[in-house]
DOBA-185600 format. One record per residue: residue number from 1; x, y, z of N, C-alpha, C in turn. Coordinates in pm, whole numbers, plus 50000, padded with zeros to 5 digits. Layout:
N
NODE NUM X Y Z X Y Z X Y Z
...
//
This chain:
238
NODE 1 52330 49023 49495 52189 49011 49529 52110 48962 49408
NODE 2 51949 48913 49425 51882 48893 49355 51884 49023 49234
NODE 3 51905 49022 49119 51825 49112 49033 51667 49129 49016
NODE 4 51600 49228 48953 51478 49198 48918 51397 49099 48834
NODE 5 51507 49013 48755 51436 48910 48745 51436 48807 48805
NODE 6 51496 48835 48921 51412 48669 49029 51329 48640 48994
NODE 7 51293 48523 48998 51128 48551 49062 51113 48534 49157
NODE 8 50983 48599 49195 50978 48635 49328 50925 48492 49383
NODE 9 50838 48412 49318 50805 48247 49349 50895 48176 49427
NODE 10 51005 48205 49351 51131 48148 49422 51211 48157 49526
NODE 11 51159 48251 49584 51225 48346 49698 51153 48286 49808
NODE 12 51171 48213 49948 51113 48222 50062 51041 48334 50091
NODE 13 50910 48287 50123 50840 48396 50202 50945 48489 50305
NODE 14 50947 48399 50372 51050 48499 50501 51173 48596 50468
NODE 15 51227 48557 50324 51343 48642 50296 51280 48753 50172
NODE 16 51184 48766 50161 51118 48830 50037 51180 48971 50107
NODE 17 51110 49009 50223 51134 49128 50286 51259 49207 50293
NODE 18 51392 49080 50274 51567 49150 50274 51551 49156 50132
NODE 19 51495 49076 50021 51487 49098 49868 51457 49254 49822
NODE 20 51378 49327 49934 51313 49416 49911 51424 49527 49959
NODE 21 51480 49495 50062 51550 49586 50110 51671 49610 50061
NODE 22 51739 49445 49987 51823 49569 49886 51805 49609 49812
NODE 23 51712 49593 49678 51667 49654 49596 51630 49799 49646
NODE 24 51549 49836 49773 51570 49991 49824 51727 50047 49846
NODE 25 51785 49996 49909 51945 49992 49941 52028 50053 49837
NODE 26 52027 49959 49695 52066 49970 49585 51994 50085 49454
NODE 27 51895 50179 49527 51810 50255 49440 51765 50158 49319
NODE 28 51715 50022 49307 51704 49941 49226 51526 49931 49229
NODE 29 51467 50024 49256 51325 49989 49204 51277 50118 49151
NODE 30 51118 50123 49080 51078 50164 48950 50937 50210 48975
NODE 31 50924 50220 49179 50773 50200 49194 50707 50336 49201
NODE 32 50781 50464 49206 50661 50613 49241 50679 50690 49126
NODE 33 50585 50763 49132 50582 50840 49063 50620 51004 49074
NODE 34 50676 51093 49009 50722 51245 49099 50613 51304 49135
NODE 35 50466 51259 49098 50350 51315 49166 50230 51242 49177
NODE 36 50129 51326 49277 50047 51233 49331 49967 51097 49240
NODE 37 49951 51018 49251 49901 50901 49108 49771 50951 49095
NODE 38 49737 50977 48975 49671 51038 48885 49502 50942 48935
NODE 39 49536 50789 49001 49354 50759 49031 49355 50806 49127
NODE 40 49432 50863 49286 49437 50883 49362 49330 51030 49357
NODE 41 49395 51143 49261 49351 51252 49248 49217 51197 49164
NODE 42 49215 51138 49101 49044 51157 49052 48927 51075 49129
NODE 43 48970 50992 49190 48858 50907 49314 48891 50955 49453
NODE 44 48957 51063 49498 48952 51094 49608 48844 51150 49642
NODE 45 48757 51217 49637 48630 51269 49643 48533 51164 49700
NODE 46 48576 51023 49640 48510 50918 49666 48554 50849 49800
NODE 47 48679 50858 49875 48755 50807 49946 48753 50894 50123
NODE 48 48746 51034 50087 48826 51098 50180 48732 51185 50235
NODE 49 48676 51255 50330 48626 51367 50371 48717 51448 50439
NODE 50 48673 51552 50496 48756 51680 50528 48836 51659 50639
NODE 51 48955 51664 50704 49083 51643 50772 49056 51467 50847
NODE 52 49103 51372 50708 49118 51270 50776 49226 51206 50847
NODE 53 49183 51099 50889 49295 51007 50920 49317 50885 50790
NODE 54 49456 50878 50706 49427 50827 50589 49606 50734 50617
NODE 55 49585 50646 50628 49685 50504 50522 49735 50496 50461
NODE 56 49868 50442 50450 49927 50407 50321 50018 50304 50396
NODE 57 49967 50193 50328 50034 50066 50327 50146 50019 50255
NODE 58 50232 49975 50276 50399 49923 50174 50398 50078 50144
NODE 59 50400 50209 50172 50391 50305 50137 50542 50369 50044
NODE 60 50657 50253 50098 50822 50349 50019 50785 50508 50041
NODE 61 50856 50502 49916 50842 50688 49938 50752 50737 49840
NODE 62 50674 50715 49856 50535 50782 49750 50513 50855 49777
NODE 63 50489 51019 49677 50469 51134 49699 50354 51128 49721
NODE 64 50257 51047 49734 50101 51046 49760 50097 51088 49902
NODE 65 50185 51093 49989 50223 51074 50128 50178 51242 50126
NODE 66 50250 51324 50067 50299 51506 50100 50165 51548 50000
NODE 67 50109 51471 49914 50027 51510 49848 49863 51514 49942
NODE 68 49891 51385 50007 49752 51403 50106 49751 51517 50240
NODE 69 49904 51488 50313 49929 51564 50376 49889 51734 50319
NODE 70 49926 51769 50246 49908 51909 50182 49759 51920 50193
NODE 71 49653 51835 50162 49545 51869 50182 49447 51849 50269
NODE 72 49538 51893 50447 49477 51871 50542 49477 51811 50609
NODE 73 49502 51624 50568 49453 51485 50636 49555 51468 50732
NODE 74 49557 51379 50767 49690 51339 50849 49727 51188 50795
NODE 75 49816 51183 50805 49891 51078 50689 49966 50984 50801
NODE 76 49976 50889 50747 50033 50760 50795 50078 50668 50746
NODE 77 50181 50615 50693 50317 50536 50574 50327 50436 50701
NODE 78 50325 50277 50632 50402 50222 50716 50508 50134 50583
NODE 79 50579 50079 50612 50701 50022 50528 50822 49961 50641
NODE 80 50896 49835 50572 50972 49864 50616 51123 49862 50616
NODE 81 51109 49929 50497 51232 49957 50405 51342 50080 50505
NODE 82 51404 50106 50544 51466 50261 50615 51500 50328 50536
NODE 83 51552 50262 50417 51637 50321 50308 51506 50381 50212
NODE 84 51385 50356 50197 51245 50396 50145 51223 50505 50225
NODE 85 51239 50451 50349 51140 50583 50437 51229 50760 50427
NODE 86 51398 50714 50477 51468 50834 50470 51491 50897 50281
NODE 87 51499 50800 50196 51428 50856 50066 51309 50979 50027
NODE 88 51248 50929 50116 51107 50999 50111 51128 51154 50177
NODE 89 51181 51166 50311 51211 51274 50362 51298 51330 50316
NODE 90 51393 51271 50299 51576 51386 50193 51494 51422 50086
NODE 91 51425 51334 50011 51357 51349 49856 51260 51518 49862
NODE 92 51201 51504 49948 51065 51616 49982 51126 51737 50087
NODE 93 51283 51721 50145 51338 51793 50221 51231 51832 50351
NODE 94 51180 51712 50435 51109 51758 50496 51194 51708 50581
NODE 95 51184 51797 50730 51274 51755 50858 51190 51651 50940
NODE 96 51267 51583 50989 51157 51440 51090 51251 51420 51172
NODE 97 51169 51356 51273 51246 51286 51383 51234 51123 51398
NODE 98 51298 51061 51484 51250 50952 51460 51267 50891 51608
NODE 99 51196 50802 51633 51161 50758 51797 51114 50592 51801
NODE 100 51101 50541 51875 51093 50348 51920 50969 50371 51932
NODE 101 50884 50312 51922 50770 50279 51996 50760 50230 52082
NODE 102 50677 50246 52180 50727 50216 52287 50683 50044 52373
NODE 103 50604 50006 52286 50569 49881 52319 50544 49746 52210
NODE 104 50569 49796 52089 50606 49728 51992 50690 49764 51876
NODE 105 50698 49649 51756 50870 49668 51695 50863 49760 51619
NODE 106 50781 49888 51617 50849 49975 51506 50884 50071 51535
NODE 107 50950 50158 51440 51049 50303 51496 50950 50348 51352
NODE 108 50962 50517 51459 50818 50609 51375 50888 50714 51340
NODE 109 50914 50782 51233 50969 50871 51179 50874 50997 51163
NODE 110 50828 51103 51232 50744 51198 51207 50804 51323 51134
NODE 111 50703 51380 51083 50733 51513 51042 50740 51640 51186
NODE 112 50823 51720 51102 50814 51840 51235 50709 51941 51189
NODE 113 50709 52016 51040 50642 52054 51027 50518 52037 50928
NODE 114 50495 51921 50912 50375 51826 50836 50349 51694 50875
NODE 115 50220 51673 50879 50134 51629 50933 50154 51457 50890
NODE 116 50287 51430 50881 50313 51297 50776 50388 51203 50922
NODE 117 50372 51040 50937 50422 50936 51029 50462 50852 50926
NODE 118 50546 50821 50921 50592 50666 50887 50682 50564 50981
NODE 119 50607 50435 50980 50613 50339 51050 50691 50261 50981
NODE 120 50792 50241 51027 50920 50136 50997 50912 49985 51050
NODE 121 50868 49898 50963 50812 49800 51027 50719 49637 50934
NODE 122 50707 49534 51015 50663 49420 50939 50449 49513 50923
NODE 123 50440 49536 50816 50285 49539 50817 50180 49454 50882
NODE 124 50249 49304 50900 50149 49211 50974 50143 49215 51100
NODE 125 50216 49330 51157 50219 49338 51249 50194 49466 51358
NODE 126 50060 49515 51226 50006 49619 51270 49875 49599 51309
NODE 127 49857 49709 51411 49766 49671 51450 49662 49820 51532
NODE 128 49553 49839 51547 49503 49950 51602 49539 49995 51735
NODE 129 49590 49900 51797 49634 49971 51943 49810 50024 51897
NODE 130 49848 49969 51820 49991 50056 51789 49960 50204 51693
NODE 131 49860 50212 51605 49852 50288 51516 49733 50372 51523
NODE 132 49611 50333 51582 49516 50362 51533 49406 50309 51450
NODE 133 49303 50398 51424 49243 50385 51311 49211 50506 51281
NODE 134 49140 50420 51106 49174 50516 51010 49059 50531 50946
NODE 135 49026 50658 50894 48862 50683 50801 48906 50626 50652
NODE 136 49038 50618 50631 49046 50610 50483 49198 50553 50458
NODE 137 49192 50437 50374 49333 50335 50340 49340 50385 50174
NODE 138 49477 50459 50148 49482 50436 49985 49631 50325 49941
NODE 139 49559 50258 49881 49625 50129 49809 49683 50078 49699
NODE 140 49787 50183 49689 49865 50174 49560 49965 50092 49485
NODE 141 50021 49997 49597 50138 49928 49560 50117 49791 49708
NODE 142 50035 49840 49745 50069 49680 49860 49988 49588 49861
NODE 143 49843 49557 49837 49768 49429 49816 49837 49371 49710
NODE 144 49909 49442 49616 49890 49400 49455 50084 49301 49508
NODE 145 50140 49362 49591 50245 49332 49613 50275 49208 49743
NODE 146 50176 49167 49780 50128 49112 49899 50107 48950 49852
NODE 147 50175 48828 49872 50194 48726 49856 50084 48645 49874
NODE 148 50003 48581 49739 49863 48532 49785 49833 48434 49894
NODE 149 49944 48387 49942 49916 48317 50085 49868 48404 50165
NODE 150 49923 48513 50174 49910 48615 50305 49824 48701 50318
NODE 151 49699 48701 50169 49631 48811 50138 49517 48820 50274
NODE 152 49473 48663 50353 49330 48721 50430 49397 48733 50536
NODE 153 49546 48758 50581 49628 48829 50710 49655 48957 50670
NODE 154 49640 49056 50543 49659 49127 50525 49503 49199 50562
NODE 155 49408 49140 50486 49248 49209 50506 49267 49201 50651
NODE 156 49278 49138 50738 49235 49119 50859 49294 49253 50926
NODE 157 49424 49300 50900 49474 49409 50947 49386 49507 50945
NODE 158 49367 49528 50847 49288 49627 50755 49145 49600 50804
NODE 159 49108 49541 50843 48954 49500 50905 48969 49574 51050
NODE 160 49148 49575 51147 49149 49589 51234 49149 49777 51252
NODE 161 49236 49821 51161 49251 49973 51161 49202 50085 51099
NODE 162 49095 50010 51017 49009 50060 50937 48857 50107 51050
NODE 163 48831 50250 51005 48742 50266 51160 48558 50189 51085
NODE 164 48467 50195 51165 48347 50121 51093 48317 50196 50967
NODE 165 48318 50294 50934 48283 50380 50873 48363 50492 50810
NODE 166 48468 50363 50818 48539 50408 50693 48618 50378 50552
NODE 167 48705 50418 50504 48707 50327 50309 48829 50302 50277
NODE 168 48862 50212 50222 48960 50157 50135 48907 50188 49967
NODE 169 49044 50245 49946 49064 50254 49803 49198 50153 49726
NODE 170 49142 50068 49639 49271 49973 49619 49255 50000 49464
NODE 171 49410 49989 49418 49426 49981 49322 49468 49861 49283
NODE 172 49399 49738 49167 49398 49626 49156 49459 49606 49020
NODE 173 49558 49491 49004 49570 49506 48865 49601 49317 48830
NODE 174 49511 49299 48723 49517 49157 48643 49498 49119 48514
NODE 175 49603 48991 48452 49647 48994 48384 49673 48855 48285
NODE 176 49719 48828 48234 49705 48681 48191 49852 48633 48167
NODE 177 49937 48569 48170 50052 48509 48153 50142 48492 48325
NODE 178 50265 48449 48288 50353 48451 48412 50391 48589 48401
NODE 179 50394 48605 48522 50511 48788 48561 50603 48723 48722
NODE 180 50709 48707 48682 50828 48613 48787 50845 48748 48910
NODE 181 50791 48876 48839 50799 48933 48986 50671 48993 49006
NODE 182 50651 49106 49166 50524 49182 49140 50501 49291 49039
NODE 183 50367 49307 49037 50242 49267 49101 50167 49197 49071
NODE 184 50127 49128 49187 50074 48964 49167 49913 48991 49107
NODE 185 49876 48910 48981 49758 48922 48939 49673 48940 49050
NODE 186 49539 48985 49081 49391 48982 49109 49310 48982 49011
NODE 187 49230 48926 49052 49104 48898 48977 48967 48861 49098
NODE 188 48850 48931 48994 48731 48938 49100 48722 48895 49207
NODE 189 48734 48695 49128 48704 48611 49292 48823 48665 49362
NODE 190 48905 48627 49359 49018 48682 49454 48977 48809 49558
NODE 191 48938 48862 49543 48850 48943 49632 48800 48958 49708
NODE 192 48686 48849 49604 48540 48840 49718 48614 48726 49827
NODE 193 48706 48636 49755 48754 48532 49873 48815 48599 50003
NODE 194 48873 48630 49953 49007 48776 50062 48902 48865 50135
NODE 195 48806 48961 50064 48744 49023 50185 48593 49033 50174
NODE 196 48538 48889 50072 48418 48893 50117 48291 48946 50238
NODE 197 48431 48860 50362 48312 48805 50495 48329 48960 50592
NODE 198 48404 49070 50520 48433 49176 50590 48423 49315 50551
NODE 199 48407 49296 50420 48374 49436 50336 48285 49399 50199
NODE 200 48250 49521 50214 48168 49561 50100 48195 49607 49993
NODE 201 48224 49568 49839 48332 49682 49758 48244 49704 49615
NODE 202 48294 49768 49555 48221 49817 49416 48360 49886 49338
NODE 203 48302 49845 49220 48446 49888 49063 48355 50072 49029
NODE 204 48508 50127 49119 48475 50231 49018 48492 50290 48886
NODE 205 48624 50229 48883 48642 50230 48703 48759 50097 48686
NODE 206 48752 50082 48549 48826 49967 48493 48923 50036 48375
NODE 207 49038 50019 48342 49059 50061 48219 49217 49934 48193
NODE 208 49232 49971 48081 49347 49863 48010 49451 49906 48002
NODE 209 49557 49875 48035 49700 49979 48011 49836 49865 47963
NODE 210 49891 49917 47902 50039 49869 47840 50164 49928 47889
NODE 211 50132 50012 47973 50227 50119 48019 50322 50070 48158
NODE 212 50233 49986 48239 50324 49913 48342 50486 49863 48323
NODE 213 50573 49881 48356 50671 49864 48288 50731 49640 48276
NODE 214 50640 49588 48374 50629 49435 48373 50590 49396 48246
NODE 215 50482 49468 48205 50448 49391 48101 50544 49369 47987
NODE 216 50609 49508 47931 50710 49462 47846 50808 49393 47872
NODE 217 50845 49408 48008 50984 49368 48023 50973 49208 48004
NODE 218 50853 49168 48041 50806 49033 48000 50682 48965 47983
NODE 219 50730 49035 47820 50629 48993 47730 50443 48933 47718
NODE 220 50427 49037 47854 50247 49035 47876 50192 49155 47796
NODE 221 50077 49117 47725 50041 49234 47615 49995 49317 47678
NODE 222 49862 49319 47820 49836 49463 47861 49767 49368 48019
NODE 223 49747 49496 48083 49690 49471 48255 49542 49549 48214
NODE 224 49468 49460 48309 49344 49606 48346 49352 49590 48498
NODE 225 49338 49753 48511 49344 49818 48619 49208 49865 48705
NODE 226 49198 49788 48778 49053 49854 48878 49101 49924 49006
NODE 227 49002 50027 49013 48994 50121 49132 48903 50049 49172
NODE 228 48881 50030 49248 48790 49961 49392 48794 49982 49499
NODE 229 48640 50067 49549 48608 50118 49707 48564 50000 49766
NODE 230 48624 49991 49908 48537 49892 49989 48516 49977 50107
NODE 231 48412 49917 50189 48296 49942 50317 48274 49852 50413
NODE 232 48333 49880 50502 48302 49751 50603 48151 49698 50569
NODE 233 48149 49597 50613 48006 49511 50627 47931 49524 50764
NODE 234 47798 49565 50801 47772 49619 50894 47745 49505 51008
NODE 235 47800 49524 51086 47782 49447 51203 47656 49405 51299
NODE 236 47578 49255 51295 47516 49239 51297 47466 49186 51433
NODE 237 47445 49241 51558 47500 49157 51683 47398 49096 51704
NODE 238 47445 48988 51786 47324 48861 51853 47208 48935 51910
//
């Protein structure tokens, strides 16, 4: 298989997704952390109110999943790695079941006794009548991982399952040089282009880090990292 230094440029869109899956397959990626991510816990206040319905997009097995769950919300992972998703449950020893959906392509892995779904499945091909909507999206690893062709099919999702009045939290990160794999720079405009005509967003904090493990591995001196809330844009009818 590809190693991690493919680049990912090089890779067909269409096969990026088996790129991904053996690297899950092969325990060959570097992406969670053993606890909840540290902006998650300090801008949640900003994100979440009391027993939501909350997101997680390209979710793998991120303990952010048992961490929201624990405090009430009801949680929702989609991915569609299998080898990510059953990670996540052996990892946290939580028991699940797992079932077809019944009218489109994904198989849903629930908890029995926590409040956690994960959706096994292409993300573009989600949608509110399969899933729902949601008061609150946290965005840790999938815009940033999300192929800039595909970024205003990605907002659009997210325009679709996102309820009016409710928030996205993304974690953004950009940078200056080549990086042959993710996460793919952002920067401002990039943004406003992607979800100008549909949300509303504001920087809640910015900071600089060296710690990403891309940067050393090739030779970029540092990322800055934005937390950024967005707000739907209010709907204006004829």
């Amino acid at each position: 298989m590809e190693d991690e230094n493919t680049s990912i440029w090089n890779i067909p869109e269409n096969k990026r997704q088996i790129y991904w899956q053996k690297r899950w397959q092969n325990s060959d990626t570097k992406l969670h952390l053993s606890q909840a991510h540290p902006d998650l816990v300090k801008h949640e206040d900003k994100l979440l109110k009391e027993n939501c319905q909350v997101l997680l997009p390209l979710c793998g097995k991120s303990v952010d999943l048992i961490y929201l769950a624990h405090k009430g919300h009801e949680v929702v992972g989609c991915d569609f790695s299998d080898a990510a998703i059953m990670q996540f449950f052996e990892e946290q020893a939580i028991e699940y079941s797992r079932s077809q959906h019944p009218t489109a392509p994904f198989e849903i892995f629930t908890s029995t006794d926590k409040n956690i779904s994960i959706y096994k499945g292409d993300f573009f091909e989600l949608n509110s009548f399969i899933v729902g909507k949601f008061d609150a999206v946290w965005d840790r690893d999938a815009f940033v991982a999300v192929s800039p062709s595909r970024r205003s099919q990605y907002a659009d999702v997210l325009d679709d399952v996102i309820k009016e009045d409710g928030k996205y939290l993304l974690f953004s990160v950009e940078y200056e040089g080549y990086n042959p794999i993710t996460p793919f720079c952002v920067t401002a405009q990039d943004l406003d282009d992607v979800f100008g005509r549909k949300f509303c967003f504001s920087v809640l904090e910015t900071y600089e880090t060296r710690e990403l493990p891309f940067l050393n591995k090739h030779g970029l001196p540092e990322a800055n990292i934005s937390l950024i809330l967005f707000n739907k844009r209010q709907r204006v009818g004829l």
